[in-house]
Residue, then its C-alpha position, 0 to 999 in steps of 0.5 A: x572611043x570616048x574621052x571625058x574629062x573635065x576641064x575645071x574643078x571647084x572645091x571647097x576650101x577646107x579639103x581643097x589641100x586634101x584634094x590636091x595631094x590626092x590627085x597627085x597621088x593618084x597620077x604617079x599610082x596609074x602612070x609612075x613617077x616618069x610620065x612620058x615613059x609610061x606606056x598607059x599614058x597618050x600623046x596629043x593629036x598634033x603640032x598644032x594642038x601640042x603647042x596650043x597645050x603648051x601656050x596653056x601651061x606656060x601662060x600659067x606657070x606660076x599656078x602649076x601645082x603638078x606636072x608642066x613638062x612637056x615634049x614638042x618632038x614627042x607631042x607630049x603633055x604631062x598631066x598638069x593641074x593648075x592651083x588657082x587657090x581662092x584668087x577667084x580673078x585669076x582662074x576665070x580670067x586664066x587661058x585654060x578657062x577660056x576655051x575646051x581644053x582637049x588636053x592632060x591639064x586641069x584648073x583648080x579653085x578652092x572656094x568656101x562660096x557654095x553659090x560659086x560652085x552652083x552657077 
């Protein structure tokens, strides 16, 4: 078994909106609208990594574009994006950039500095 997934994204700034409402589109399209019943969708490892996920999401909440929800007796994670829009300070200093995040959450940054996306 392999798991890749990334952790971050950068887009340009003039699709950045575009690409946001696709990925959303796309979740309800291969999991439906109810996450966590959904048999396609995994549970995290354990307690520990749960609430690890779950620190995550909370210190960042007022980025939260998609998902949040979460389930400590379930182990559950919603698949969650967070929209940093172009506050550059803010997604590098955000918890989900500060280490691997082996979980259902991905960070966002729009961008129109193309030197941004290639360091």
């Amino acid at each position: 078994m392999s798991s890749i997934r990334p952790d971050h994204v950068l887009v340009h700034a003039d699709v950045a909106d575009k690409f946001l409402s696709l990925c959303k589109e796309k979740l309800v399209e291969m999991f439906g609208t109810d996450i966590q019943k959904s048999p396609d969708f995994g549970r995290i490892i354990n307690p520990a990594a749960w609430e690890r996920l779950h620190n995550i999401i909370q210190m960042s909440s007022h980025h939260i574009y998609v998902g949040g929800k979460s389930d400590k007796h379930d182990k559950y994670i919603e698949p969650t994006i967070l929209d940093y829009g172009t506050d550059t300070e803010a997604f590098d200093r955000c918890a989900a950039m500060q280490d691997e995040i082996f979980g259902p959450i991905v960070s966002i940054e729009a961008t129109h500095r193309e030197e941004r996306c290639s360091n």
